[in-house]
N, C-alpha and C positions, 0 to 999 in steps of 0.2 A: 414348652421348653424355653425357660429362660436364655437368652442370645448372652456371649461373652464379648459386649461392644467397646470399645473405651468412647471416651466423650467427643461429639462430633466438633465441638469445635480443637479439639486437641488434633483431629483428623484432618479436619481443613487448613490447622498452621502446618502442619506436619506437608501436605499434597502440593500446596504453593512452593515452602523452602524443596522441596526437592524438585520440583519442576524450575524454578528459577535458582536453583544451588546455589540458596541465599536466604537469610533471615531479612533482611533492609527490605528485600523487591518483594518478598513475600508478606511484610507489614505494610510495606506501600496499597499490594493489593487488595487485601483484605482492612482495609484502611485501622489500623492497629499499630500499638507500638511494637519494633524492636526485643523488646524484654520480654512482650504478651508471646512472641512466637516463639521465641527461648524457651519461653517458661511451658509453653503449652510442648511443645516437642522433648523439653526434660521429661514432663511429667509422665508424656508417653513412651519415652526409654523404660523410664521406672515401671512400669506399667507391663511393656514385653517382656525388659529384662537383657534387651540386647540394645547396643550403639546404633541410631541410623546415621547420623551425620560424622564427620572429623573435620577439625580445626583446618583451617590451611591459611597461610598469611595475608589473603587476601581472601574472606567469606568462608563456605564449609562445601564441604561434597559427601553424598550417598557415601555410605559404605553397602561393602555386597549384600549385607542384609537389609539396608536400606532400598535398597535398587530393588531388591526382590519385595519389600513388602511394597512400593509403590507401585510397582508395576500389576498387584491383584488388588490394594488398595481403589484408584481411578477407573477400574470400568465399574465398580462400586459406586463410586457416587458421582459418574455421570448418569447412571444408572437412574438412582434418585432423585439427581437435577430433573431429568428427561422428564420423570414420571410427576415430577411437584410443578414442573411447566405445561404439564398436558393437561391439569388440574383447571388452568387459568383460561379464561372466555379469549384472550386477548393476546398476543407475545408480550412476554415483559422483561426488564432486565438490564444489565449491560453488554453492548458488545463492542468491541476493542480492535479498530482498523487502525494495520500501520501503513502506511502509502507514503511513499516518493512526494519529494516535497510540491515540484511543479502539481501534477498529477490532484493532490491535495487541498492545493489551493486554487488553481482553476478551474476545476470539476468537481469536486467531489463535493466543498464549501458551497456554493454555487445553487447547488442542487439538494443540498442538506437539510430546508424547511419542507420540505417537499415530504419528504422520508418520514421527517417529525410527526407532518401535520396525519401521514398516514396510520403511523404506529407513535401513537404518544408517549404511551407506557416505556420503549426503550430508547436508552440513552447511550447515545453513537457514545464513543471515546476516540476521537481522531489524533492519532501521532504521527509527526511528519521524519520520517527521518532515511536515510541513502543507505541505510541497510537495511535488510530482509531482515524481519523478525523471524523466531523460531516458532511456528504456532505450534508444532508439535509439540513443546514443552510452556506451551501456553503464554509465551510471550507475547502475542496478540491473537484474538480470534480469526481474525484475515488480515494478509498482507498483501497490497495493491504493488507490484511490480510491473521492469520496465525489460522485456529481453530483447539484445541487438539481434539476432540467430537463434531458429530452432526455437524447440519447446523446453521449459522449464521440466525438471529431475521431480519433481513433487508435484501432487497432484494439483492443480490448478485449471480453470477456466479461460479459455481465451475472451479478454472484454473490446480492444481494440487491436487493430492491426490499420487505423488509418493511415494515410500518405501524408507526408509534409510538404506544404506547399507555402511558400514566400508570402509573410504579412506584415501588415508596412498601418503608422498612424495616419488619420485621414490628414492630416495635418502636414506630416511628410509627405504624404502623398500630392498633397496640393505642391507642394514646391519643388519636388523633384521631377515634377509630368515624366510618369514613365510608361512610355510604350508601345517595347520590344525587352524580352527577359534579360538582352544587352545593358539594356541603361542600370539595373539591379548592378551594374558591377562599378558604378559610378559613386554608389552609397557606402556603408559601412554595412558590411554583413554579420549580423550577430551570429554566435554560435555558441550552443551549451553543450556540445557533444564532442567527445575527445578524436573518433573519426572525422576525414575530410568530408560530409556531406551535402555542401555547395557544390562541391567536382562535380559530384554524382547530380545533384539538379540540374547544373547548368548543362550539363550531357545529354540529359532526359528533355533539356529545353530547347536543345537545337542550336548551343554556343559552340563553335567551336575554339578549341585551343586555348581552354581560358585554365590555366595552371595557379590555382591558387596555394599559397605558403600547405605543407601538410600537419602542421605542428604549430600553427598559432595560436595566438593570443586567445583564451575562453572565457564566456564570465559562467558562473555553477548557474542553472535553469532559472531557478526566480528572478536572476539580476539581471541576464540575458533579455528575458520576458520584459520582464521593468521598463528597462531602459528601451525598449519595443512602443511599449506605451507611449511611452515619453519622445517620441519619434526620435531616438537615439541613431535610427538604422533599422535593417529590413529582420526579419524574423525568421528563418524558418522552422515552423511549427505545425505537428499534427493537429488536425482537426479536433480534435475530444478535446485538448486543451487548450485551443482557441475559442471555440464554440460562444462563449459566454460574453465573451468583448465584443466578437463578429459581430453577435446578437445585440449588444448594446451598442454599438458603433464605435467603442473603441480601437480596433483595429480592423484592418479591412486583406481583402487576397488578393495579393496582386494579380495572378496569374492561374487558370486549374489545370498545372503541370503540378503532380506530385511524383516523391517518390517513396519508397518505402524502406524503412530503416529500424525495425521488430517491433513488436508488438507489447500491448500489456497484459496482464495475465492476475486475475484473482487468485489467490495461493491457500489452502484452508487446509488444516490439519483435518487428520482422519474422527479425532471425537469430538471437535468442538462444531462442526455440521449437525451436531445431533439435538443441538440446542435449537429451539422455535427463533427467536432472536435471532439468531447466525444467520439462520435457516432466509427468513424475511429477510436482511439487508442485503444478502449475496441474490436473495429473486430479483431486487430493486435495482442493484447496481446492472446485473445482467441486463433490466431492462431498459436503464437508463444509456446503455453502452449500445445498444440493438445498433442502431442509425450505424456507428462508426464501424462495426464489424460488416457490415453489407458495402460498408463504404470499401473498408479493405480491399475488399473480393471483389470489386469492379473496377477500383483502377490501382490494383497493386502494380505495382513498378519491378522488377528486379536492381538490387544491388550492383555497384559498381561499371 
């Protein structure tokens, strides 16, 4: 019995524009022009007979008969994806991690050839950006997040819940000889966190009455970090994301008082785990994070 199919690639511009309710993000993704995804979504109008998309002043959105056919459309050709990846000796493919910038660049980059060397075939896409992607509507395959309290509303993986403990350049270290968690209040304390989490270390370090501003001055996490390096001032920083400098002697720990202030959390939509690709880089990172999740749970701290 002859199948009544329209053209797949008319089906893949069509799956992207409604997933990212956009022609632009959907020729980004499928590396295409603009026009090619117009053209291929007219042609599938013409084709049903009905409107999936409508104009709007800024890009287009589903109409109801769009929403309906995408929604039977996608377990369709993840469907396909699955079965043309189950095909291959090897995982292959792209997969698309959005992560927190700090997060990103001191861990995840870091450890990046590693992954490579393991799985050749697939090619990371790392975007660093302070929002949560939607993976659900495919805006990344996984999104590496940061929660101050409690567990994330979506399904997600716990990857750390390490302690933050005060880290200082050796360099600074030499010139400020510190030691007692007191003399730390002699320096510049960095801070990338819009709560007071100094209070709460220096609490947990046995300072009393040391009241610091609740509302000052922050640099955003890379700059904080940076200037860490650069022996600007003391750090305090969880382990996952110091790890790498520790290890190369660029920054060192003052003190193993930590305390804990949420955790990270791998975030993955419910179809795009079903990809081998997905599949492999969330085993990797899980087991690249092992260390600091055991770390959590031995010297987790309470808050305030």
């Amino acid at each position: 019995m002859s199948r009544n199919l329209p053209p797949l690639n008319a089906l893949r511009a069509f799956d992207a524009a409604g997933r990212h309710q956009s022609f632009s993000r959907a020729a980004d993704e499928l590396s295409v022009s603009h026009s090619a995804i117009s053209r291929h979504v007219r042609g599938l109008e013409a084709r049903l007979g009905v409107q999936l998309f409508r104009d709007l002043p800024r890009g287009v959105e589903l109409t109801t008969a769009g929403q309906a056919y995408l929604d039977r459309v996608l377990p369709a050709l993840d469907m396909i994806a699955e079965a043309t990846e189950g095909m291959a000796d090897t995982p292959h493919g792209q997969v698309t991690v959005n992560s927190e910038p700090l997060f990103a660049e001191r861990f995840i980059i870091p450890r990046l050839p590693g992954f490579r060397e393991a799985y050749p075939d697939v090619e990371v896409r790392l975007e660093s950006s302070p929002l949560i992607a939607d993976v659900e509507r495919y805006e990344a395959d996984i999104a590496l997040r940061f929660a101050h309290r409690g567990k994330l509303d979506v399904p997600a993986d716990l990857l750390s819940a390490a302690p933050l403990f005060p880290h200082i350049s050796p360099e600074l270290a030499a010139r400020a000889h510190i030691t007692t968690p007191a003399d730390l209040l002699d320096l510049p304390m960095l801070r990338d966190r819009s709560n007071n989490i100094w209070n709460q270390w220096f609490a947990a370090a046995g300072v009393p009455d040391v009241q610091l501003p609740e509302h000052g001055w922050r640099l955003k996490s890379p700059l904080a970090y940076e200037a860490a390096l650069h022996g600007l001032g003391v750090y305090l920083g969880s382990s996952e994301c110091v790890s790498y400098d520790v290890a190369q002697g660029r920054l060192q720990r003052c003190f193993d008082i930590g305390v804990v202030d949420g955790a990270f959390y791998l975030v993955y939509g419910r179809r795009g785990n079903r990809r081998s690709a997905v599949r492999r880089f969330r085993e990797w990172i899980l087991d690249e994070t092992r260390p600091f999740r055991s770390e959590g749970a031995s010297k987790n701290q309470p808050n305030g």
